[in-house]
C-alpha positions as CSV (number, residue, x, y, z in Angstrom):
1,X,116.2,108.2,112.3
2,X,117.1,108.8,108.4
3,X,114.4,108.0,105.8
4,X,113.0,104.7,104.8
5,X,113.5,103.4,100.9
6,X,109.4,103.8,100.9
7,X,109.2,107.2,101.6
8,X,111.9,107.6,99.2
9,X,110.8,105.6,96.2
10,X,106.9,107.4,96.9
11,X,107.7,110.6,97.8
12,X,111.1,111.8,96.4
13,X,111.0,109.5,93.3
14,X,107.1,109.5,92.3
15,X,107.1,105.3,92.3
16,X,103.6,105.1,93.9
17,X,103.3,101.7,92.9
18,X,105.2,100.3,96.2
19,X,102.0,100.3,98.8
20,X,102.0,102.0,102.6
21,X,100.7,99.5,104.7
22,X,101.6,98.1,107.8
23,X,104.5,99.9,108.0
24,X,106.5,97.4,110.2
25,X,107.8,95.0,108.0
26,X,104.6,92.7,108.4
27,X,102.5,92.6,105.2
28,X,104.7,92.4,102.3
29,X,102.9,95.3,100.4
30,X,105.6,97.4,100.4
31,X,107.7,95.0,98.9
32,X,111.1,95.9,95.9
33,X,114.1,94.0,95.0
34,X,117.1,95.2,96.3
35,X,119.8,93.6,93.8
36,X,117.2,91.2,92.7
37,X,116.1,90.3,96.4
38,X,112.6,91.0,98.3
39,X,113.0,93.7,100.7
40,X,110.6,95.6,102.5
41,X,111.2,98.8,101.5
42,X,109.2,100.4,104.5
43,X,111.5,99.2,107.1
44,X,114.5,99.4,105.2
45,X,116.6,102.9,105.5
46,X,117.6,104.5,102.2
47,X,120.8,105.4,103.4
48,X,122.1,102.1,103.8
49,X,121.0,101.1,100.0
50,X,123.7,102.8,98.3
51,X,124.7,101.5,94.7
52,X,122.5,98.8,94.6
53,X,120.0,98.2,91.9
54,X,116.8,98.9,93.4
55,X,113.5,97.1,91.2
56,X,109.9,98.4,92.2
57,X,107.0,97.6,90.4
58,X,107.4,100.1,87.5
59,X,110.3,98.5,86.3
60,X,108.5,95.2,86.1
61,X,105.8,96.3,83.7
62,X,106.8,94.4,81.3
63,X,107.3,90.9,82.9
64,X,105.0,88.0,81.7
65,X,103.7,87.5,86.1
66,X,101.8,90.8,85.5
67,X,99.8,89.2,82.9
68,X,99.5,86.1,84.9
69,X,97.9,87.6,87.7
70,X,95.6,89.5,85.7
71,X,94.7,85.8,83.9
72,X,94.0,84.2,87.0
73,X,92.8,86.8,88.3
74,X,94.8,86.9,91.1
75,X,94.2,89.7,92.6
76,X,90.8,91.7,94.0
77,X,91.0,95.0,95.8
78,X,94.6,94.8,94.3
79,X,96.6,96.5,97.1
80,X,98.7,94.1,97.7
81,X,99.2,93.4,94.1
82,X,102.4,95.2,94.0
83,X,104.2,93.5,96.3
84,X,103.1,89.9,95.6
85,X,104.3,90.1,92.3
86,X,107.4,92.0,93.2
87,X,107.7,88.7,95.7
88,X,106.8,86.3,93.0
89,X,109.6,87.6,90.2
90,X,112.0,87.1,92.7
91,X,111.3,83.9,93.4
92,X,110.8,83.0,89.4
93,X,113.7,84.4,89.0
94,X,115.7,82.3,91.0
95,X,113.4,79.2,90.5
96,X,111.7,79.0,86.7
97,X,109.2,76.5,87.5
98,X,108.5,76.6,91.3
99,X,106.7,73.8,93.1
100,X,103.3,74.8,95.5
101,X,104.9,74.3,97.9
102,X,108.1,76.5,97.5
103,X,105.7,79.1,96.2
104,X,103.6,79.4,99.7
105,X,107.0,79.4,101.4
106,X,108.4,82.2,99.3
107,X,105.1,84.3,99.2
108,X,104.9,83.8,102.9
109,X,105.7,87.2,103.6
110,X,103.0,88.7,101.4
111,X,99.4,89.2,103.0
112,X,96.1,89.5,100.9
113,X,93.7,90.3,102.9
114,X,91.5,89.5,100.5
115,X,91.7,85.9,100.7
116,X,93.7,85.3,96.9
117,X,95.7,83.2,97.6
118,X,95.1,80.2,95.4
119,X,94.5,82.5,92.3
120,X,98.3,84.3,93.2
121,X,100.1,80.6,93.4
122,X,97.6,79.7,90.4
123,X,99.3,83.1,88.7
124,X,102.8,82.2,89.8
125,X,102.5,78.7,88.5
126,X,101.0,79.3,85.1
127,X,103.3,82.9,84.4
128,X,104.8,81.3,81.5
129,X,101.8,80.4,79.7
């Protein structure tokens, strides 16, 4: 079995940002875009990214959701942090002002064990303020 894009992105590359977690493709922590889509990067194989653009949570520093969930403070151990807002650009991206509703479908794959959940839709609906 050849390398996953997590252990890629953590070990070869440095990006600790992208969480270990379930490691199955359950939890959503280990969330990146892959051309601008969520993948989960610990069941996805890094031979079979190839040229595509690969977006962890580094590269979105800058974008306005990071200080939306800080705002509403959407987040509380912060763990899964990472990947929801890696989930959440993705889905602003393809959908400016999202509805409730097609936020909890989107975010769907994203567990917080921590119970956030209506401060991360609360984050996600107010990222442009």
């Amino acid at each position: 079995m050849g390398a996953t894009l997590l252990e890629t992105l953590r070990g070869e590359l440095g990006l600790s940002g992208t969480k270990i977690a379930c490691g199955e493709g359950h939890c959503g922590a280990c969330t990146v875009l892959l051309d601008g889509v969520p993948v989960l990067s610990c069941i996805t194989l890094v031979h079979t990214v190839g040229e595509r653009e690969v977006t962890t949570i580094e590269g979105l520093r800058e974008h306005p959701l990071v200080r939306s969930f800080v705002r509403a403070d959407a987040l509380q151990c912060g763990f899964c942090t990472p990947g929801q807002i890696v989930s959440a650009a993705a889905l602003v991206g393809a959908v400016p002002e999202p509805s409730r509703e097609e936020i909890r479908h989107h975010m769907a794959g994203n567990i917080c064990r921590c119970g956030a959940y209506p401060r991360i839709e609360e984050a996600i609906l107010t990222w442009r303020d």
